[in-house]
C-alpha positions in Angstrom: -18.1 -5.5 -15.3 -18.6 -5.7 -11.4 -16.1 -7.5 -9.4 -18.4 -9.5 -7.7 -17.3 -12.0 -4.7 -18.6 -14.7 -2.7 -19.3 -13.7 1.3 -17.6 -16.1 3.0 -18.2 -17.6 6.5 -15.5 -18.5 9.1 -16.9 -22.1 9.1 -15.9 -22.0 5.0 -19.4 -21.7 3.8 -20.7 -18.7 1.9 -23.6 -15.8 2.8 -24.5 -13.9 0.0 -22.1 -12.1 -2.7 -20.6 -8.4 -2.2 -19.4 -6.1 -5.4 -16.4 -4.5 -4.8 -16.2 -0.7 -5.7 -14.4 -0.4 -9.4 -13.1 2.6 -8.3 -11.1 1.0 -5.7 -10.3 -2.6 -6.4 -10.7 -2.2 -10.5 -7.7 0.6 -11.6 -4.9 -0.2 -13.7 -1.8 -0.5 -10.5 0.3 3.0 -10.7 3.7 1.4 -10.0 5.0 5.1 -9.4 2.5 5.9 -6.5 3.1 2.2 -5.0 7.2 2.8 -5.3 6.6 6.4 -4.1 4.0 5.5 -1.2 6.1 2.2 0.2 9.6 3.9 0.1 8.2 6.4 2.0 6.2 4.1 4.9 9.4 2.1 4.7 11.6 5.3 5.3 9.6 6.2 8.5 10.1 3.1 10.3 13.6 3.8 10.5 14.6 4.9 13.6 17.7 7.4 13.0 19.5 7.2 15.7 22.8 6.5 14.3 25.3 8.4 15.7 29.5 9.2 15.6 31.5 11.3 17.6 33.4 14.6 16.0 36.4 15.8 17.5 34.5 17.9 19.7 32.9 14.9 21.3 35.8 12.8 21.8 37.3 12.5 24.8 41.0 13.8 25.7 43.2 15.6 23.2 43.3 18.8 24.7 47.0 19.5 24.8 48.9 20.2 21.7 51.1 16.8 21.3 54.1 18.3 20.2 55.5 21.9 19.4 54.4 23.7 15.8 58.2 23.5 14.8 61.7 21.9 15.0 60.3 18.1 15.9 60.2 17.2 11.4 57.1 15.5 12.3 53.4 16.7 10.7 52.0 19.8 12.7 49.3 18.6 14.8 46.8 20.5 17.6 45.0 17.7 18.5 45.3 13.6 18.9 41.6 13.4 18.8 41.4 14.8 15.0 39.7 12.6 12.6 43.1 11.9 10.9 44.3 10.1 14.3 43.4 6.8 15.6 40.6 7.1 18.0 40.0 10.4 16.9 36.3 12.0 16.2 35.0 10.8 12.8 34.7 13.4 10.3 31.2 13.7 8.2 29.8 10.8 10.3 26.1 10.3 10.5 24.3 11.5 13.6 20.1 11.4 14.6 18.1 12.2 11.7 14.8 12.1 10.8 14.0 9.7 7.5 10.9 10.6 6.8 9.4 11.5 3.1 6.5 13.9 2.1 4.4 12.3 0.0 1.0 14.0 -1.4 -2.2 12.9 0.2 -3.2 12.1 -3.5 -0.3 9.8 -4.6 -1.0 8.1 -1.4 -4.5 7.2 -2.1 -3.6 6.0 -5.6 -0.8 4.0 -4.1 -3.6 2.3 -1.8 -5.9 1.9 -4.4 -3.5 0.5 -7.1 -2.3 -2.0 -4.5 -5.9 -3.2 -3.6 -6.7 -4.0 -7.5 -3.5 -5.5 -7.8 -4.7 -8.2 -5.2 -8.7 -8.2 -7.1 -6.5 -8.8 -9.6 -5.1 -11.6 -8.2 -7.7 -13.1 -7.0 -6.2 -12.9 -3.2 -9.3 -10.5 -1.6 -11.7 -12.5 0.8 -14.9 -10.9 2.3 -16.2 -12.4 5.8 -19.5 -12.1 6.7 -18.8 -11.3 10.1 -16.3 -12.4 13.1 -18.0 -15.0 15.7 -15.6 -15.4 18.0 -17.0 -16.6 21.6 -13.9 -15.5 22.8 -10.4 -14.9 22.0 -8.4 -18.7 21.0 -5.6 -19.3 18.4 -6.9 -22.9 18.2 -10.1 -21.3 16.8 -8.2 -19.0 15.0 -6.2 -21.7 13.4 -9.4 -23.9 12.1 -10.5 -20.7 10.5 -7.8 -20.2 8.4 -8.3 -23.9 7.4 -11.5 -23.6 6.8 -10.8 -20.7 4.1 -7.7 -22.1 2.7 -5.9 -18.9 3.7 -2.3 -19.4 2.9 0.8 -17.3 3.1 0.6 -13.9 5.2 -3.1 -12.7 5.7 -3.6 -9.4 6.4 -6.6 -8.9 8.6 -8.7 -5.5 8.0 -10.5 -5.1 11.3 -13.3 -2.6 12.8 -13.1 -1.2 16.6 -16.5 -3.2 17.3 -16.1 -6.4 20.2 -16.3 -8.6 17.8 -13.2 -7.2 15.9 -10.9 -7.2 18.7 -12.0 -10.8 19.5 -10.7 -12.0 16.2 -7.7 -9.5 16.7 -6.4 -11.5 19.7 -7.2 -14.5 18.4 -5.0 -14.7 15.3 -2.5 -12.3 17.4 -0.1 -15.2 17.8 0.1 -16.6 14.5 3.1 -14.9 12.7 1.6 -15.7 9.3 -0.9 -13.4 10.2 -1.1 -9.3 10.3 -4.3 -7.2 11.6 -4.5 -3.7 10.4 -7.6 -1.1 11.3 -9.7 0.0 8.0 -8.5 3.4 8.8 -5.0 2.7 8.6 -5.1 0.2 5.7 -2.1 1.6 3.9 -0.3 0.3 0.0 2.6 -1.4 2.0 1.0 -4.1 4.2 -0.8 -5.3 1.2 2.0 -5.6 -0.5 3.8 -7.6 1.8 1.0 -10.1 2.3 -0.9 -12.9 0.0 -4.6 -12.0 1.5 -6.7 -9.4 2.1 -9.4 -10.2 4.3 -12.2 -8.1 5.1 -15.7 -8.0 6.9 -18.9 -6.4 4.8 -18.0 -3.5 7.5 -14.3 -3.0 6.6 -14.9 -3.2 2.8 -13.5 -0.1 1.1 -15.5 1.7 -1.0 -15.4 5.1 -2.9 -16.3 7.0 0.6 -14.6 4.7 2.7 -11.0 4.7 4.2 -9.4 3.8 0.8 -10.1 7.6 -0.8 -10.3 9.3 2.7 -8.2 7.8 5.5 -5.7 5.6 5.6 -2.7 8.2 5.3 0.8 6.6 5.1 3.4 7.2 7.6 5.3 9.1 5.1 2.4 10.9 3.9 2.4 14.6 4.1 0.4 16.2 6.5 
């Protein structure tokens, strides 16, 4: 059976119906590829810049603090040794990169099996188009009231005028999240309650959920 949904207008009325591609919204969720695809994206986002000092790095110790022998104390050649208080730190973590490699395949999955987890849900809404005269959050606000989006929406926006004129409208609403199409990616969907698209941004089985949309931990 299609999945077949109402087109809806930012005023709240509707425009037609779209089907969504069963290929795309209609899989049975992989919750390998998901785990696999958002540990990775998460993993990338982490800076790595952690960083201890060895002994090497420490500064002072360079004398010997007391003769090899006689003294009945430990034999010691430095006071910056990771043994000595404010000494370098042995095995400590220093700037490293976190990043995963994740097959181009597992990612798509991953994207896929998160999009028909929210078809699923009943949490994907189609707009007709953006008609923004210009950019407002008041506007932006009576949209989402109009359309009884709740929760975090996650915007799936084009590069045309229009686009970026919704984009700065709903910029300063932290319930709200814009993503391009191309870089729609398993983890932002994940994290949000609805998907919104435009007939233009709609997936579909040539579109940016089989052929873009390459995670930040994906393999390149």
């Amino acid at each position: 059976m299609p999945l077949t949904l109402d087109v809806r207008t930012p005023d709240g009325g509707t425009a037609g119906t779209v089907e969504l591609d069963e290929a795309i919204f209609g899989i049975e969720p992989n919750m390998a590829a998901l785990h696999q695809a958002v540990t990775a994206q998460r993993a990338a986002r982490r800076s790595g810049s952690h960083s201890t000092l060895t002994r090497a790095e420490v500064r002072g110790g360079g004398a010997k603090p007391w003769r090899q022998k006689g003294t009945g104390r430990a034999r010691h050649g430095s006071i910056r040794s990771p043994q000595w208080v404010g000494g370098g730190v042995a095995h400590g973590p220093k700037p490293r990169d976190y990043r995963q490699k994740v097959n181009r395949k597992t990612v798509r999955l991953a994207l896929r099996s998160a999009l028909s987890d929210r078809a699923r849900s009943e949490r994907v809404m189609v707009i007709d188009e953006w008609n923004f005269a210009q950019p407002r959050t008041k506007d932006a606000i009576a949209v989402l009231e109009n359309l009884s989006l709740s929760g975090q929406v996650l915007l799936v926006l084009g590069d045309s005028t229009a686009h970026q004129t919704a984009d700065r409208s709903f910029r300063n609403l932290p319930s709200v999240h814009s993503v391009s199409a191309a870089e729609l990616n398993a983890y932002d969907i994940l994290r949000s309650d609805w998907l919104v698209f435009t007939r233009d941004t709609l997936p579909t089985s040539t579109g940016p959920a089989t052929n873009g949309a390459a995670s930040e931990g994906d393999d390149q």
